[in-house]
N, C-alpha and C positions, 0 to 999 in steps of 0.2 A: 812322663818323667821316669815311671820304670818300664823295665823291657821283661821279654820274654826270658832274659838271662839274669837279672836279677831270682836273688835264690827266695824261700818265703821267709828260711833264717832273717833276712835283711829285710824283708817287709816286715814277719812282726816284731822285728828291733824297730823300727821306723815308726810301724802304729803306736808301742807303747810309746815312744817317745811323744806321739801326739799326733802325727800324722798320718789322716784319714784317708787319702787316698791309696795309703800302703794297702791297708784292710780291703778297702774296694781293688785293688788289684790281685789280693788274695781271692776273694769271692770271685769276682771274674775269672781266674787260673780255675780254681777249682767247681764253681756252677753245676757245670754239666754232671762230673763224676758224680759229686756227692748227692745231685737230686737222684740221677739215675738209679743211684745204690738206692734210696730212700725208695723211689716210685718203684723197684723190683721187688719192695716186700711189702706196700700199702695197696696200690693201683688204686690212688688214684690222687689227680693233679693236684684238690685243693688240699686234702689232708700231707701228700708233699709239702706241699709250701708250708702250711706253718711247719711242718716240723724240720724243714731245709731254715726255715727265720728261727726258729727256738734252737737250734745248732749254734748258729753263728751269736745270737745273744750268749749262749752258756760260752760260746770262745771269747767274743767282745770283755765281756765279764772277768773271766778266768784271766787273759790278757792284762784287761786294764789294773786288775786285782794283781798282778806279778806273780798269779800262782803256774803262768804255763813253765814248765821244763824238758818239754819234749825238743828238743832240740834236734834238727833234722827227719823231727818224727812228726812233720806239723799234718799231715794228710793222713797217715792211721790215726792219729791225737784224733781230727776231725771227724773220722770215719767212727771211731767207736763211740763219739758222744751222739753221734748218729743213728748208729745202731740202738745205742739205749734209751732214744726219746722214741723208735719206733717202737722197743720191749715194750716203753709204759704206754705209750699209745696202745698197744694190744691189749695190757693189761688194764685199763679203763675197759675195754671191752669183755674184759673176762674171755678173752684164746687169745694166745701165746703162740706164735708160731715159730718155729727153732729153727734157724740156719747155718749150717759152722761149714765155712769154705776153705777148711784145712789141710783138705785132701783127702781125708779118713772117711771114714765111713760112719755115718751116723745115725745111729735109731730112727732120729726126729725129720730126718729126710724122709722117709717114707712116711711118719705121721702127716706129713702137710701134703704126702701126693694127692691129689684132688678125684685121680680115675684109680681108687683102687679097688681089685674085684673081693666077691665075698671072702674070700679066702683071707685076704690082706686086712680086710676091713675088721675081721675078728683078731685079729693078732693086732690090730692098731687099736682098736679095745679096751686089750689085755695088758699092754704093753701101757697105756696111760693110765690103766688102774692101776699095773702094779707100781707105775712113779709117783699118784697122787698117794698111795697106802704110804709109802716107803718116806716121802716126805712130810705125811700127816705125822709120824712118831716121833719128828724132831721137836723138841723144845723150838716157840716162835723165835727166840734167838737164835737160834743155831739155825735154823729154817733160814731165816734173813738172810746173815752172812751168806750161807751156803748160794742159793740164789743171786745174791749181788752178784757172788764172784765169777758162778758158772755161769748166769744167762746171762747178765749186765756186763760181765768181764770186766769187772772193775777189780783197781788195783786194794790193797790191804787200808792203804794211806786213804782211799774216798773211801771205804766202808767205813774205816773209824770216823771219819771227817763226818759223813752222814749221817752215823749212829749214835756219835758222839759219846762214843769208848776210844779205847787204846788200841795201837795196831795190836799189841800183845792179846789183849784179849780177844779183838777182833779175830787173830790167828787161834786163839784157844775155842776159840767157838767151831771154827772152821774143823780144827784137830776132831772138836768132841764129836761135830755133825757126822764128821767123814767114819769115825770109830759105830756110833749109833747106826746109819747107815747098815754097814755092814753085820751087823746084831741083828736089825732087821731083815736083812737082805738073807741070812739064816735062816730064821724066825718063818718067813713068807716063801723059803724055797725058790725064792728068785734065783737063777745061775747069769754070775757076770763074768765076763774072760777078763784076768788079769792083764 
């Protein structure tokens, strides 16, 4: 019934409307990518799966619920609730492993390199002491948000929905974390490049 020209705009118009095979046409379209991204930061098959199936529930859900708005954005939509059921997965495990494919250059890249020599391995340390210190001095509010935003990349709108405050204060937390932060970052002689 759809083709490979059908847009996913038109499937998930289709699915909310009721129509199941739109959704199975979407999972089929996208399968491949979105386990791969998964199994590039689990390795390994079955812990993928469910969380490639707890994906597609939290979309089914959000869908059927009329909260999606991503309109033309249905495959990063996908990809970052992706991203953040592997965060909590890690986070049950207590490690966190950081991946930002920005293009930038980031600290946490070298935290997760797996061969690094004595040299690295002290600076990799130092560099997780001084971000557990740094985020131990936030109020667990401002901890929260902070976190949602930066590891989970979640929008303003799901941390308040989550936390069940206002975006305003959700943002006033953020404001205070990021001001305290830097007090600390003082405080502990950290040096960060603006």
């Amino acid at each position: 019934m759809y083709t490979n020209e059908t847009t996913d705009a038109v499937l998930v118009s289709a699915f909310v409307q009721g129509d199941d095979l739109a959704l199975k046409a979407l999972i089929d379209r996208h399968r491949s990518r979105i386990f791969n991204f998964i199994y590039s930061k689990v390795h390994s098959r079955d812990i993928s799966e469910d969380i490639f199936q707890d994906t597609f529930l939290k979309v089914i859900r959000t869908v059927k619920s009329k909260r999606y708005n991503e309109e033309g954005k249905f495959v990063p939509w996908v990809m970052r609730i992706a991203h953040n059921l592997v965060i909590d997965h890690f986070r049950k495990q207590n490690r966190i492993p950081v991946h930002r494919n920005n293009g930038e250059f980031d600290i946490f890249s070298l935290i997760s390199d797996s061969s690094l020599n004595a040299e690295n391995q002290i600076i990799k340390d130092q560099v997780e002491l001084d971000v557990v210190k740094l985020l131990d001095v936030l109020p667990s509010d401002q901890r929260e948000v902070l976190e949602m935003r930066l590891f989970r990349d979640m929008s303003f709108k799901e941390i308040s929905e989550q936390t069940g405050v206002s975006i305003n204060t959700a943002l006033g937390r953020m404001r205070y974390a990021l001001i305290n932060l830097r007090k600390a970052v003082d405080k502990f002689g950290v040096v960060l490049n603006n």
